[in-house]
C-alpha positions in Angstrom: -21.9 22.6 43.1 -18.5 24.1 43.7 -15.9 22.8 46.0 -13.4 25.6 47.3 -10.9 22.8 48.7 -7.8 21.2 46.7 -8.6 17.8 45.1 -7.1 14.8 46.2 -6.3 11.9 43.9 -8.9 9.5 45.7 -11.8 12.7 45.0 -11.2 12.4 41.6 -11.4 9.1 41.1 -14.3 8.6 43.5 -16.4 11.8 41.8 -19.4 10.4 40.4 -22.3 12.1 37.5 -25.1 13.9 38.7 -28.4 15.5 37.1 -26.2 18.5 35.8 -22.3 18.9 35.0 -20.4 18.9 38.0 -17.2 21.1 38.5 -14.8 20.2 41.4 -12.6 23.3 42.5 -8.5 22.5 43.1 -7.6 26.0 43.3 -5.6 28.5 41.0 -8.8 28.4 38.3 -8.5 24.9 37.9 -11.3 22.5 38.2 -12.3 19.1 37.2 -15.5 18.8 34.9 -18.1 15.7 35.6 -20.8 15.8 33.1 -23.3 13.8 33.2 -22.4 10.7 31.5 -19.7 10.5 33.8 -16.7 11.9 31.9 -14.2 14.0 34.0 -12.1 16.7 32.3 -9.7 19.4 33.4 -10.7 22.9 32.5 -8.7 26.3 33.7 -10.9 29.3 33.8 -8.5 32.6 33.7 -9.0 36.4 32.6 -7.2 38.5 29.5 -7.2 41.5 28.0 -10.8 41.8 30.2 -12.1 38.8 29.4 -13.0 35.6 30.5 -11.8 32.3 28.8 -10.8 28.9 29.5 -8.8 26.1 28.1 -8.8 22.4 28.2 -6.1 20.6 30.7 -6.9 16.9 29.3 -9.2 14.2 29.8 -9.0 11.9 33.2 -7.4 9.7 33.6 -5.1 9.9 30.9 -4.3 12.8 32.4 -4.2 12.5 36.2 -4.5 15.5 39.2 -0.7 16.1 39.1 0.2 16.5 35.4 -3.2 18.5 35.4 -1.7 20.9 38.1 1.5 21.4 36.4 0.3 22.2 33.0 -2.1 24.9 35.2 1.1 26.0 36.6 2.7 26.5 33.0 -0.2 28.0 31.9 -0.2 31.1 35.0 3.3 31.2 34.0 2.3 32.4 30.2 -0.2 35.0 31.9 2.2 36.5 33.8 4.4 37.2 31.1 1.5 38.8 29.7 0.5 36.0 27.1 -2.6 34.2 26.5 -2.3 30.5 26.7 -5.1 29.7 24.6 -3.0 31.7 21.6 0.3 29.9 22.3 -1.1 26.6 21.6 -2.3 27.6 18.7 0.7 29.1 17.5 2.2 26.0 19.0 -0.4 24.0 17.0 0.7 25.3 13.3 4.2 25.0 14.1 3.7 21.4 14.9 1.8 21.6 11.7 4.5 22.9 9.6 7.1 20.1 11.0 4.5 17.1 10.4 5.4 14.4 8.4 2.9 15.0 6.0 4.3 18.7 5.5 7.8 17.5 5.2 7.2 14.8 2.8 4.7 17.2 0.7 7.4 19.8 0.5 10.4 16.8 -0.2 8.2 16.0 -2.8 7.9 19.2 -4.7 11.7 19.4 -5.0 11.7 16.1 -6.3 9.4 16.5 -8.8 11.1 18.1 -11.6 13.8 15.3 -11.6 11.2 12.3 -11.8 8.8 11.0 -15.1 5.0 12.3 -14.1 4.4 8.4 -14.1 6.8 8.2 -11.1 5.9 11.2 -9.5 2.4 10.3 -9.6 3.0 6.5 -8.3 5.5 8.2 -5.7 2.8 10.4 -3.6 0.2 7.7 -4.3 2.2 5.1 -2.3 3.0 7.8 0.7 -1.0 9.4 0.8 -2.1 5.3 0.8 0.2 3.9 3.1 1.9 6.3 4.8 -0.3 9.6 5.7 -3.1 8.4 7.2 -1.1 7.2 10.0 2.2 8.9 10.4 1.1 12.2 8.7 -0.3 14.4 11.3 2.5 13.6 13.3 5.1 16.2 14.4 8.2 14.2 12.4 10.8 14.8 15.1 8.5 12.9 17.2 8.2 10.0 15.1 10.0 6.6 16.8 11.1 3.3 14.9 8.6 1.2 16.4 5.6 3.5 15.2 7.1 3.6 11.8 7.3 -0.6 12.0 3.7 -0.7 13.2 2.9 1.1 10.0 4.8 -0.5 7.7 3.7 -3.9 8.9 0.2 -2.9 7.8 1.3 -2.8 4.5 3.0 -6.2 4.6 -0.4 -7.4 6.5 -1.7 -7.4 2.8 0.9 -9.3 1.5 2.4 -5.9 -0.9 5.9 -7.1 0.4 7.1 -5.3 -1.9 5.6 -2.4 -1.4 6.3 -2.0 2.3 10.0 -2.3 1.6 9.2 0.7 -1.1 7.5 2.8 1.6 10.4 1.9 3.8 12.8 3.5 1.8 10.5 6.2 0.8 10.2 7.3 4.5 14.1 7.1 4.8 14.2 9.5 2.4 11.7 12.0 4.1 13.1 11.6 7.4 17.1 12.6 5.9 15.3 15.3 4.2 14.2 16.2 7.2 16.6 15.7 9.3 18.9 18.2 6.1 16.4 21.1 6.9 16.7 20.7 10.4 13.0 19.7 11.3 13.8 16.3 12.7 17.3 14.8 14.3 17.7 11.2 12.7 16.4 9.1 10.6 14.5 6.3 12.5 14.0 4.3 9.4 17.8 3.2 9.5 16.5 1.5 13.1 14.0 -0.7 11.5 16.5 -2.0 8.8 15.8 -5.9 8.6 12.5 -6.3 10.3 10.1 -6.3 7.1 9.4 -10.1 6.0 11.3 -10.7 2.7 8.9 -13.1 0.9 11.5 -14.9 -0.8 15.4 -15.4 -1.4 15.0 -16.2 -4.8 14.5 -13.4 -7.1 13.1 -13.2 -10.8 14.2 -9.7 -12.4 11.5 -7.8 -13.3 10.1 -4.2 -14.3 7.9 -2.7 -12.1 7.5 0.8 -13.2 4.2 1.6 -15.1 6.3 3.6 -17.4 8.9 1.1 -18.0 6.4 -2.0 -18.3 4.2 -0.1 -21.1 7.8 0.5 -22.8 8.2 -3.4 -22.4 4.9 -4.0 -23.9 5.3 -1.6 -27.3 8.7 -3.0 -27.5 6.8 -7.4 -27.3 4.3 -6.2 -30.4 7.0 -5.1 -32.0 8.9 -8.4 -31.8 10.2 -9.9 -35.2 11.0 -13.1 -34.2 8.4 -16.2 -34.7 5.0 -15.4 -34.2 4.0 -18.1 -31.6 6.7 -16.4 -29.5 5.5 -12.9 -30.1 1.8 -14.0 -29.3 3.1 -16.1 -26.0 4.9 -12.9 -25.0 1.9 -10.8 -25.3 -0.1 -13.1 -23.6 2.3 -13.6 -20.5 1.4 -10.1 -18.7 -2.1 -10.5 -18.7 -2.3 -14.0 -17.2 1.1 -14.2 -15.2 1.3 -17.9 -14.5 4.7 -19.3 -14.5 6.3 -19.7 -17.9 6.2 -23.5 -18.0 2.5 -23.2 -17.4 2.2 -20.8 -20.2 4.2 -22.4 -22.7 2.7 -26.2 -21.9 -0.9 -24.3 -22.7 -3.0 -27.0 -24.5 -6.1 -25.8 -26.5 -8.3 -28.4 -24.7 -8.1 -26.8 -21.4 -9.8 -23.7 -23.3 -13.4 -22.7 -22.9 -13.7 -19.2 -24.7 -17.5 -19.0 -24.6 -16.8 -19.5 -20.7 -13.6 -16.8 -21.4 -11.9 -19.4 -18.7 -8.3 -21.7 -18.9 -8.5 -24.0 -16.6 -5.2 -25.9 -15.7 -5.7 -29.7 -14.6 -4.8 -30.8 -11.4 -1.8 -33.0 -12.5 -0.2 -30.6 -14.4 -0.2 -28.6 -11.7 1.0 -30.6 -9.0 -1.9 -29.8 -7.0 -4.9 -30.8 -5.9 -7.2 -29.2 -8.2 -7.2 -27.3 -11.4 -6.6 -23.7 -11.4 -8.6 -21.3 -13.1 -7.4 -18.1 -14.9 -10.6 -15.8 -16.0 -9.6 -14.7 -19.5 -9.9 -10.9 -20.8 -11.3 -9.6 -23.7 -7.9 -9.2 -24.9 -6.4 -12.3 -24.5 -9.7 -14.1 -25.9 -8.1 -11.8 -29.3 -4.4 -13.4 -28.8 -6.2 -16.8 -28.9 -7.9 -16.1 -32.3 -4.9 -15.0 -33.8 -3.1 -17.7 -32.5 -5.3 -19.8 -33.8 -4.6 -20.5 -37.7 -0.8 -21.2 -36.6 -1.1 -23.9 -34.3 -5.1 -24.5 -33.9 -4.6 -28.0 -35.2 -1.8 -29.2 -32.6 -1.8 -30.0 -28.9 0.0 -27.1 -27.3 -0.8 -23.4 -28.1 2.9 -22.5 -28.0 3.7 -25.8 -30.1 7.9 -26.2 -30.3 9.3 -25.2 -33.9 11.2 -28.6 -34.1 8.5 -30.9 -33.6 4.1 -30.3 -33.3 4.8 -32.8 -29.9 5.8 -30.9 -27.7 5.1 -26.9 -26.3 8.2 -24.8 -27.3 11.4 -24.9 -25.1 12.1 -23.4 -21.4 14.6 -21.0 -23.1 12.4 -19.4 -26.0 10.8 -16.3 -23.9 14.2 -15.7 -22.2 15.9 -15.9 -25.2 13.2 -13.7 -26.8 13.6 -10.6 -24.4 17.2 -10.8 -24.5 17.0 -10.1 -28.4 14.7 -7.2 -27.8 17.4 -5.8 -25.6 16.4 -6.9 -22.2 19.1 -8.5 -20.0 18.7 -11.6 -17.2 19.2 -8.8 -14.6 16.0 -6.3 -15.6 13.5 -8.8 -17.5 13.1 -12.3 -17.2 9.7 -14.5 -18.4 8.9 -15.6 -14.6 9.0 -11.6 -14.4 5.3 -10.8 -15.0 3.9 -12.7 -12.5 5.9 -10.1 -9.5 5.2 -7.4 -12.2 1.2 -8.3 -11.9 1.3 -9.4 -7.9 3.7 -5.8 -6.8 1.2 -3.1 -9.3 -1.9 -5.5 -8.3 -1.3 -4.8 -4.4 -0.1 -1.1 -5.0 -3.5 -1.0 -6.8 -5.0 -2.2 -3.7 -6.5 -5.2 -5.4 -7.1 -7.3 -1.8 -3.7 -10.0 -1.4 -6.0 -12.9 -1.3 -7.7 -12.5 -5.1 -3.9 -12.1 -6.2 -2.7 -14.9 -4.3 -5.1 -17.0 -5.7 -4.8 -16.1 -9.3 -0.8 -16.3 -8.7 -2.2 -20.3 -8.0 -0.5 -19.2 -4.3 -3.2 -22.0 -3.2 -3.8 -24.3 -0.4 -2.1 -28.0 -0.6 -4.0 -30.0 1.4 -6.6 -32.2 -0.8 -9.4 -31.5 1.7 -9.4 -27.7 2.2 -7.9 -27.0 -1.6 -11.2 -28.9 -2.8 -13.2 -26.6 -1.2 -11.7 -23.1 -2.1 -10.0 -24.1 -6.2 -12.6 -21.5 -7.3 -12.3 -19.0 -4.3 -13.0 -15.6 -5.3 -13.8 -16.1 -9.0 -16.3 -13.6 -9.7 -13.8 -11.0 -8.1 -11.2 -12.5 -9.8 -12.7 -12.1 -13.3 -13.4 -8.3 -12.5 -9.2 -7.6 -11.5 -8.0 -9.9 -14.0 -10.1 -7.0 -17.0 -9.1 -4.3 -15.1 -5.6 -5.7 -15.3 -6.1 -6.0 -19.0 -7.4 -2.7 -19.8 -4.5 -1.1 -16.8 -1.7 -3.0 -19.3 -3.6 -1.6 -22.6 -2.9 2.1 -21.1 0.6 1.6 -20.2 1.2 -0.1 -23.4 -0.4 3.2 -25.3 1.4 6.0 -23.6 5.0 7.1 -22.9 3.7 7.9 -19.6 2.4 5.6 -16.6 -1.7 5.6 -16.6 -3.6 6.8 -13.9 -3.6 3.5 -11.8 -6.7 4.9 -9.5 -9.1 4.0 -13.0 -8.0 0.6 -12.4 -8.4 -0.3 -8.6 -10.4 -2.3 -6.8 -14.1 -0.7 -6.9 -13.7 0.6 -10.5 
């Protein structure tokens, strides 16, 4: 059925499915395609070089009957300067290619990559192909707006990796000057966003990060030549990341090793039930060879003054400053954003580390109900956290952090 008649906008709406695909004539090659499921699509049939072709003018009604007769018009215009329209949009198509966001930041990338650690290079294009590419990548970067970067950014934060949207944040700042350097985009629309990421808190515990700085910080803890209950309380601190006063008020009754679990009363918490921290193979070892030193007292980390009480607030501190790490770069309430921001770049789900991190619920009702919440899950990160730290600690590079994730 053909209909030699220009469309109105009410025939298009109104035009229904029939037993066979429909095509309604509006002139100029131009028709509107009704399959029959109902769809309706704009098609132009033209002639080049001798042959017949056609090209798609959008789908309806995203594209309605007037934008559908002007890119017709554009289209007539490219025949009769002797071009085919198919083979401009697909010359048009790998341009937009070449100035996508993904091509841009692959290419920024490369001439970064000589000046950065392969640990950093590697964690660098991990964070962008994770967080960044799968939504903003295919996208022509000059085209690219501060709201759609936000959306995509927020994603990130939807997880609770804070800290790792504010990375991809600035990583995409530096794509988009790069780009806007090589002339491929105009601004930078990440300087429009500045302030809208949720900070998660003001107060801020210094910390390393980097995979290839926190395996130097490990090699340089076994190495320690102060007292060995420090050294060993050290060691242990990365693999369990509780808050130092929970670490060094550690009793060995609260220790089940067959069960490889610690479980932290209640009261000592200052919540409403204990917390649980699954223990790895590892730090099972630290407990045996912590064992003959202070087996026989109350606290694991017993105080070198007096057997009655754990050792003082200042002893870890005091310990990394005399391994050459200042209050500004390392401090013992560290490891716990060290294990929460390589956890969630990991993509270890936020609510297994919020719970190991004892981020738990307050009220007495719902915290009875969920103390144990993701335990099994929780024992299966916590090893691959172990064996993650045991790689850093046994290179000079950072360890391919993909072994480690969730699923592995």
């Amino acid at each position: 059925m053909r209909s030699t008649n220009r469309l109105t906008a009410t025939q298009v709406k109104n035009a229904r499915a029939g037993e066979r695909d429909i095509k309604l004539s509006d002139g100029g090659g131009m028709f509107l395609l009704v399959n029959t499921k109902g769809g309706k699509g704009w098609r132009l049939s033209y002639r080049f070089g001798g042959k017949q072709k056609m090209i798609s003018l959008g789908v309806y009604p995203e594209v309605p009957l007037k934008d559908a007769r002007e890119a017709r018009d554009a289209a007539r215009r490219v025949l009769a300067e002797g071009r085919d329209p198919s083979n401009e949009r697909q010359i048009k198509k790998a341009n937009l290619a070449e100035d996508s966001f993904e091509a841009v930041a692959r290419d920024w990338l490369s001439k970064r990559r000589s000046t950065w650690s392969a640990g950093y290079y590697k964690d660098t294009v991990a964070r962008i192909e994770n967080n960044l590419l799968p939504w903003l990548g295919a996208r022509p970067i000059n085209q690219i707006t501060a709201p759609e970067l936000l959306t995509c950014l927020r994603r990130i934060e939807s997880r609770g990796a804070h800290d790792l949207s504010h990375r991809c944040h600035q990583l995409s700042g530096e794509v988009f000057r790069y780009a806007v350097a090589i002339g491929k985009a105009e601004r930078d629309p990440s300087q429009d966003i500045r302030g809208a990421l949720t900070t998660r808190s003001p107060i801020h515990f210094a910390s390393i990060t980097d995979p290839q700085g926190i395996g130097e910080l490990l090699r340089a803890i076994d190495g320690y030549r102060g007292d060995n209950t420090t050294r060993i309380a050290l060691q242990m601190a990365p693999y369990v990341f509780l808050r130092p006063g929970e670490l060094r008020q550690a009793e060995w009754s609260e220790f089940n090793l067959d069960a490889a679990e610690w479980r932290i009363p209640a009261e000592k918490m200052k919540l409403p039930t204990p917390h649980i921290i699954p223990l790895a193979p590892q730090v099972i070892a630290l407990l045996e060879d912590l064992r003959p030193l202070t087996g026989s007292d109350r606290y694991l980390f017993s105080s070198l003054r007096t057997k009655d009480r754990p050792m003082s607030e200042n002893t870890l501190n005091a310990a990394l400053r005399r391994m050459g790490y200042d209050k500004s770069t390392m401090t013992s309430h560290g490891f716990r954003s060290m294990a929460s921001t390589r956890l969630n770049e990991m993509g270890w789900p936020s609510d297994w580390i919020e719970r190991q991190l004892s981020h738990v619920e307050r009220n007495a009702v719902r915290a009875s109900y969920n103390y144990a919440q993701h335990l099994p899950e929780r024992r299966r990160m916590m090893l691959a956290w172990a064996n993650y730290l045991d790689d850093l600690r046994a290179s000079n590079l950072a360890t391919d952090a993909g072994r480690y994730t969730n699923g592995n």
